[in-house]
N, C-alpha and C positions, 0 to 999 in steps of 0.2 A: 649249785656251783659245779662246775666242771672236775671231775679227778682226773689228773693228769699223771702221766709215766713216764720218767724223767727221760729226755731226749727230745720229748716230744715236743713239735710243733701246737704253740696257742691253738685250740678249735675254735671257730664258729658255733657259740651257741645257738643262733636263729637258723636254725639249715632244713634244707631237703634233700633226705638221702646225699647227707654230705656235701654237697652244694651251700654256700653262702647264699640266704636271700639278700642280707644287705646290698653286695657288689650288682644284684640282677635288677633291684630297683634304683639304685644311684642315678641312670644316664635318664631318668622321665625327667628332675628338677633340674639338672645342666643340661637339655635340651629346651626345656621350658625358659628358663633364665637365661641362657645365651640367644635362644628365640626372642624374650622380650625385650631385650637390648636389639636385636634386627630391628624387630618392628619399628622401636624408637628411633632407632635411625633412618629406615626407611620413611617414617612420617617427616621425621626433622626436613631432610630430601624435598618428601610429595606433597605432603601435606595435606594427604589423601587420609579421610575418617577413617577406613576404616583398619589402619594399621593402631591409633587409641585402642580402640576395643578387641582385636586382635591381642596386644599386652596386655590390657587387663585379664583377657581367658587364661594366656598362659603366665601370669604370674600366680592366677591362681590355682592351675592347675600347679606349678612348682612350688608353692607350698603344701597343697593338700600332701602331693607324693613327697615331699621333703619329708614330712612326720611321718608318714609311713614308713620310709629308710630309716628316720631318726630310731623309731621303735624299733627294728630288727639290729641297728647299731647300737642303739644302748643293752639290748639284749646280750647282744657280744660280747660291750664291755665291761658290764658287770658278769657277766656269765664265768671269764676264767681269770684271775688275778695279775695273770703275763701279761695281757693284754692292756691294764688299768698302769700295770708300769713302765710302760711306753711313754714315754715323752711327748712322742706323733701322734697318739690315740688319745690322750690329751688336747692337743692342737687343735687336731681335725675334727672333736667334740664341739669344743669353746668357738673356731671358728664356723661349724656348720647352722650351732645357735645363733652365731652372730649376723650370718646370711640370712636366716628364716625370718628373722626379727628386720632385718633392714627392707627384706623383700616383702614384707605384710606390711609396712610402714609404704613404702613404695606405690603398691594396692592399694591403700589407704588414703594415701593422698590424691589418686585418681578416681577411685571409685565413685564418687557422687560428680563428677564435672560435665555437666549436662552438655557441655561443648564438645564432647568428644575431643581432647584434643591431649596431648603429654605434657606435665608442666614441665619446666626448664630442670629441675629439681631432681624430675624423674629418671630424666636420662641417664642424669650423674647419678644416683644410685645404681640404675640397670648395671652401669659399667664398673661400678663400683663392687656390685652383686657380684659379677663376670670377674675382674680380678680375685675376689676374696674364692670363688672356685675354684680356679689355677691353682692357690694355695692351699687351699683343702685337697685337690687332688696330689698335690705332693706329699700330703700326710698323709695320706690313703695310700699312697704307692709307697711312701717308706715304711708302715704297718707290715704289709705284704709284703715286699720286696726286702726291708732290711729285719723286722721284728716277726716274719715270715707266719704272720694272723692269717688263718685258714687255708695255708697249705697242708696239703695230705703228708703226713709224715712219709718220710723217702722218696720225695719229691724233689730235686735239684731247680733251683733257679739259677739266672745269669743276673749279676748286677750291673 
């Protein structure tokens, strides 16, 4: 666990030379997941194969990288105690299991469909996926921005 000095700003336990790795791996699974809601929709459109199999790469690549964030983020939040008191770091836990889960379920229901094709089902998770981000990013940016998780001590932000 973290020793901490009173004044101080929560640290990042999972860091490089102070650097948060959480924040450096985040944008692989929201680009992966707002990727596979494109392709969904691009298919819905074209109807063109190969945006199917396009979704299924990147939904699995935004799992694989999900757990890997998730690791450097639960590292964090068990690592210093300010941070497990957070409210938002609460949120943004429960809802990012709740993404990972919906978006392996998603995969799952496409993985074996020899048609190459998006079921109906699919789409509405992808977007479904895509909102529950939105909201996780707002817990992520009130961590940091209001519960001020891995800034550098005497460091000023603007809210």
């Amino acid at each position: 666990m973290n020793t901490t000095t009173p004044g101080s700003n929560p640290h990042s336990t999972a860091s490089i030379a102070g650097h948060p790795i959480h924040p450096m791996l985040i944008p692989f699974p929201v680009a992966s997941f707002v990727g596979a809601l494109a392709c969904d929709i691009a298919y819905k459109v074209s109807g063109d194969p190969f945006w199917p199999t396009a979704s299924k790469w990147l939904l699995g690549v935004g799992i694989v990288m999900a757990l890997i964030a998730a690791l450097a983020g639960l590292t964090d939040f068990l690592g210093d105690r300010r941070v497990r008191a957070l409210s938002a770091a609460w949120q943004h836990m429960v809802g990012n299991l709740v993404l990972v889960v919906l978006e392996a379920f998603n995969l799952y229901i496409r993985i074996d469909d020899p048609a190459d094709t998006i079921p109906p089902l699919g789409l509405t998770l992808s977007a479904v996926g895509v909102v529950l981000l939105l909201f996780n990013g707002w817990k992520g940016w009130e961590m940091v921005y209001r519960g001020r998780v891995g800034i550098a001590d005497g460091v000023e932000t603007r809210q």
